[in-house]
C-alpha positions as CSV (number, residue, x, y, z in Angstrom):
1,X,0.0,0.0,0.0
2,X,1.5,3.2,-0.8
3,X,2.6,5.7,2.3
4,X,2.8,8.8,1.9
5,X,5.6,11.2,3.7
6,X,7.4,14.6,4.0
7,X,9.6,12.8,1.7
8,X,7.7,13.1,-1.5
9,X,9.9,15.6,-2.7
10,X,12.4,13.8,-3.3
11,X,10.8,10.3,-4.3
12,X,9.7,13.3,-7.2
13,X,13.0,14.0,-8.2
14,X,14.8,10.7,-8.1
15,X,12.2,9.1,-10.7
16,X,12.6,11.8,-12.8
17,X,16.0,11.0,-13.5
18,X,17.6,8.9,-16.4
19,X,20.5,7.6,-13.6
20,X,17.8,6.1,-11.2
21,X,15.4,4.6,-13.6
22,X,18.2,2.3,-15.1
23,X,19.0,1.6,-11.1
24,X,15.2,0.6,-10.7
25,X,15.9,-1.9,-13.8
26,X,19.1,-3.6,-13.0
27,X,17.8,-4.4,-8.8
28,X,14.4,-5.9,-10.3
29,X,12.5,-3.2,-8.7
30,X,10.5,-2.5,-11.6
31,X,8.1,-5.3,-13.9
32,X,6.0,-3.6,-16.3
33,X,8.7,-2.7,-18.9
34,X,10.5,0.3,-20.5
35,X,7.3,2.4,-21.4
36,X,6.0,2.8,-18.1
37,X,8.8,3.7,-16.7
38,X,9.1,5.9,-19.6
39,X,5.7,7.4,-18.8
40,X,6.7,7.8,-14.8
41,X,9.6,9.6,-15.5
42,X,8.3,12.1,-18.4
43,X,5.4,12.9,-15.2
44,X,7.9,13.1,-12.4
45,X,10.3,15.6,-14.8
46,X,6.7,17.9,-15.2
47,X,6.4,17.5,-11.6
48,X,9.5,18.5,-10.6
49,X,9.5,21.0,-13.2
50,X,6.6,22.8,-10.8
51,X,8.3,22.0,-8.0
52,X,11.3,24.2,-9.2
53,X,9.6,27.0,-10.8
54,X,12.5,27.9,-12.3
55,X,14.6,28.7,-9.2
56,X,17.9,28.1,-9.5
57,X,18.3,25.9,-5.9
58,X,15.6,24.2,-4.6
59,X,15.7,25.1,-0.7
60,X,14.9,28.7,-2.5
61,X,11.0,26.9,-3.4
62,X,8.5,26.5,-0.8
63,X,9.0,23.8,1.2
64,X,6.1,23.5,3.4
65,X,4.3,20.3,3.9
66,X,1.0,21.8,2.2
67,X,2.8,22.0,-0.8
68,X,4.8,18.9,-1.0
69,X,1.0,17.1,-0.4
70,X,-0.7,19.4,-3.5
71,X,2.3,18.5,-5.5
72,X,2.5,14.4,-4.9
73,X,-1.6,14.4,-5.6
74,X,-1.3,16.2,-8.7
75,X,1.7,13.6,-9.8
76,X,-0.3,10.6,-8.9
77,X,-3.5,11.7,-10.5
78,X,-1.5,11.9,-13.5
79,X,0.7,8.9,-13.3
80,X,-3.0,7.2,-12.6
81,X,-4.0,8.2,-16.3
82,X,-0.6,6.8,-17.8
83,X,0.2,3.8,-15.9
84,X,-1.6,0.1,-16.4
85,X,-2.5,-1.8,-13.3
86,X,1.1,-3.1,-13.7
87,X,2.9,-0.3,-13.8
88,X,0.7,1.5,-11.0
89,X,2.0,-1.6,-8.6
90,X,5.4,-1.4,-9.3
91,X,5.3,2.4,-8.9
92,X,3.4,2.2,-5.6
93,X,5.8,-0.7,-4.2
94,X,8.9,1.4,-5.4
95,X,7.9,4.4,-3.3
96,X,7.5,2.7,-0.5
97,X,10.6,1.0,-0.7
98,X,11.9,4.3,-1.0
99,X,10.6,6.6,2.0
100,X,11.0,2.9,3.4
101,X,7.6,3.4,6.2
102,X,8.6,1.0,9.1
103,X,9.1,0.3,12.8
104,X,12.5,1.3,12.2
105,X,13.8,4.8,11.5
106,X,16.1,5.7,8.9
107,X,19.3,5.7,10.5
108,X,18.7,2.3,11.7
109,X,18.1,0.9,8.1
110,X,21.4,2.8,7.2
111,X,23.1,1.2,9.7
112,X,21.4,-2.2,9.5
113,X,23.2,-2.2,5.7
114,X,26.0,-0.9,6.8
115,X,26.8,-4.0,9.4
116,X,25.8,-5.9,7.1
117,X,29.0,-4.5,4.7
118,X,31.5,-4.6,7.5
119,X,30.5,-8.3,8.0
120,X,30.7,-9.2,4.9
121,X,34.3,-7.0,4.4
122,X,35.4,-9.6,7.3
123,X,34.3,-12.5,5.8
124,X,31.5,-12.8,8.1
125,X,31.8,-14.2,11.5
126,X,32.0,-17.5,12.9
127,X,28.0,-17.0,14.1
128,X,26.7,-15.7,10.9
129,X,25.6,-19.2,9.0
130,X,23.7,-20.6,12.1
131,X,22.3,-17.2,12.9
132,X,21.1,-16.1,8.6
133,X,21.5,-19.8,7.3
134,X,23.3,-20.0,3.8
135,X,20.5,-18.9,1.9
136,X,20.1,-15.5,2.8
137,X,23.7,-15.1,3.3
138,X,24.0,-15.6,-0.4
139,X,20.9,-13.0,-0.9
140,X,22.7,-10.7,1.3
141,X,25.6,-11.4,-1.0
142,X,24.5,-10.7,-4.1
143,X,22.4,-8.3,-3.2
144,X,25.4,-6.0,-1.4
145,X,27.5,-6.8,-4.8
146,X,24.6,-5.2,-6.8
147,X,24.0,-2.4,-4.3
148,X,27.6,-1.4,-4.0
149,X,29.4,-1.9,-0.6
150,X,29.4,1.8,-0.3
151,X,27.1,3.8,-1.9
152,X,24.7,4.0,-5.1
153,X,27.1,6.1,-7.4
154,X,25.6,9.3,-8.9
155,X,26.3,8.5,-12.9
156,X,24.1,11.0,-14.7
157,X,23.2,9.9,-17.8
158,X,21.4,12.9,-19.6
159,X,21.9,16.6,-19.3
160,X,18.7,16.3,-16.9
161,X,20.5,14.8,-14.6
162,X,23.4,17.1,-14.2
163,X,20.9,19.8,-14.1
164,X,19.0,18.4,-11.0
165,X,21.7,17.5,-8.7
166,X,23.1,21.1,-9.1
167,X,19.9,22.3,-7.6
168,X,20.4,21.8,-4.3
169,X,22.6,24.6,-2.6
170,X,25.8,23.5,-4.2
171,X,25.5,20.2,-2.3
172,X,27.3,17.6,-5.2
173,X,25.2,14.4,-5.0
174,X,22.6,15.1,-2.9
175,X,20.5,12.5,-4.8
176,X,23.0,10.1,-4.7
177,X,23.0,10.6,-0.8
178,X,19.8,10.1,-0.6
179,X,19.1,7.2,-2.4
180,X,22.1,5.5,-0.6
181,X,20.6,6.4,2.2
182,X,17.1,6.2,2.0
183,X,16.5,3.7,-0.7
184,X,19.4,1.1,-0.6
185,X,18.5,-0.2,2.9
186,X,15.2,-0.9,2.3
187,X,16.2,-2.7,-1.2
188,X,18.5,-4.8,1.0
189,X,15.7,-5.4,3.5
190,X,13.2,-6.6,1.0
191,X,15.0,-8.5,-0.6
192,X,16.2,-10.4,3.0
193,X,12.7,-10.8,3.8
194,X,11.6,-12.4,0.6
195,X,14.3,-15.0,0.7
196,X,13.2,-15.6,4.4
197,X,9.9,-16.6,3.0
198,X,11.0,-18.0,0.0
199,X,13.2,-20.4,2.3
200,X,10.4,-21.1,4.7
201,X,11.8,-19.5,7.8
202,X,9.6,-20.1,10.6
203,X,9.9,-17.2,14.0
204,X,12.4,-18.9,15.7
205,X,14.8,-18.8,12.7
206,X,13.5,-14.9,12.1
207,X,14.0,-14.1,15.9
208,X,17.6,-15.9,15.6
209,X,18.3,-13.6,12.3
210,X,17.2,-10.6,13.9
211,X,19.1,-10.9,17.0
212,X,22.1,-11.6,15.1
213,X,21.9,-8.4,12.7
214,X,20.6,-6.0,15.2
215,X,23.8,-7.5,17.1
216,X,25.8,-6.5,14.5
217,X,24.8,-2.8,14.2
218,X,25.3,-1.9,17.7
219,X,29.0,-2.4,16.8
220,X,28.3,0.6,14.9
221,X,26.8,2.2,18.0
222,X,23.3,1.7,16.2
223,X,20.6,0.6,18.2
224,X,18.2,-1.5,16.7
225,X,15.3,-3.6,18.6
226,X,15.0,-7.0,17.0
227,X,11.5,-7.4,17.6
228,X,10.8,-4.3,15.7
229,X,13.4,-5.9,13.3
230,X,11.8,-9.3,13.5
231,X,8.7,-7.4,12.6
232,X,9.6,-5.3,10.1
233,X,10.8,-8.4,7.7
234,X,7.6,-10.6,8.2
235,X,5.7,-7.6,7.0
236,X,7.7,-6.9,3.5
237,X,8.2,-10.9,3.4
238,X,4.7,-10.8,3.4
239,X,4.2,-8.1,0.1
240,X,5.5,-9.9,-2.7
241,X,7.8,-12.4,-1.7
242,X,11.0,-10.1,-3.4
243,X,12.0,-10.3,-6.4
């Protein structure tokens, strides 16, 4: 179901962008084909167009809540119009994997992916196959190895690109920031939980997984509860299985 946050804004800007629709493609985050995304980016590009107004830095534009709400209800009444049922469900599932709406704040999905790197970096510990089991340590894997073990690098790949991430105060990759932040995690996450379903884990194994990652990302002075952890994954295990 699609959430709507304070966040809008920039969920607007990064599918307007050439860079983050090919992203979208190559983790399997989007189904319904080239045209849609086509059609969602050509609407998000208006959208941000308004946003802009032709200022030259965004935190010049209004930024009140009112208007980030009028401006995401105009974009989805006209994604609505262009999109099939298809493409409507991968755009609804995509934003939510990218304001990422969950019992755990952002910070704590940042960190979260970010043990799960510095494990990975040390060749995982002793603990981690009883506590993930092989098969989502191969998802985790894979998935860090498509992700990047750092950050999703800002490659701009039209001149509306470059544009747009020279609109915010002179702050160089501000959209690559925040889909690192905001956006890998949750990819990460979803794709965790649909291997713990695909795999059959019952809630002793999911308890045993959580403890063992929220473990891990209080080495990085991260507190994470692993019953809101534990939580968190049987609910997007629950969505679509991954992909």
């Amino acid at each position: 179901m699609l959430q709507i946050s304070d966040e809008t804004d920039d969920v607007i800007f990064l599918l307007s962008t050439d860079w983050f629709s090919s992203w979208i493609v190559s983790l399997g985050q989007w189904s319904g084909g080239q045209p849609s995304i086509e059609l969602t980016k050509g609407v998000a590009r208006r959208a941000a167009s308004d946003i802009l107004s032709g200022a030259a830095d965004y935190y010049l534009v209004d930024l009140s809540p009112t208007r980030k709400a009028a401006t995401f209800d105009r974009f989805m009444k006209e994604l609505r119009r262009c999109l099939d049922e298809e493409g409507a469900r991968d755009f609804c599932a995509l934003v939510d994997s990218i304001t990422g709406h969950s019992p755990l704040s952002r910070d704590q999905r940042w960190a979260l992916k970010a043990a799960l790197i510095r494990e990975m970096a040390g060749g995982f510990g002793a603990d981690a196959p009883a506590a993930l089991g092989e098969g989502v340590m191969a998802v985790v894997t894979s998935s860090l190895e498509l992700l990047g073990t750092g950050e999703i690098p800002f490659q701009p790949e039209s001149g509306w690109d470059v544009e747009l991430d020279g609109k915010f105060g002179g702050l160089l990759g501000r959209l690559q920031d925040y889909a690192s932040a905001a956006y890998a995690p949750n990819v990460l996450l979803q794709e965790v939980a649909g291997a713990i379903r695909r795999l059959q884990y019952g809630p002793l194994d999911v308890a045993r997984l959580a403890d063992w990652w929220a473990g891990a990302a209080r080495h990085l002075s991260t507190y994470v509860d692993p019953r809101s952890l534990a939580i968190h994954l049987d609910e997007l295990g629950g969505l679509d299985g991954g992909s």
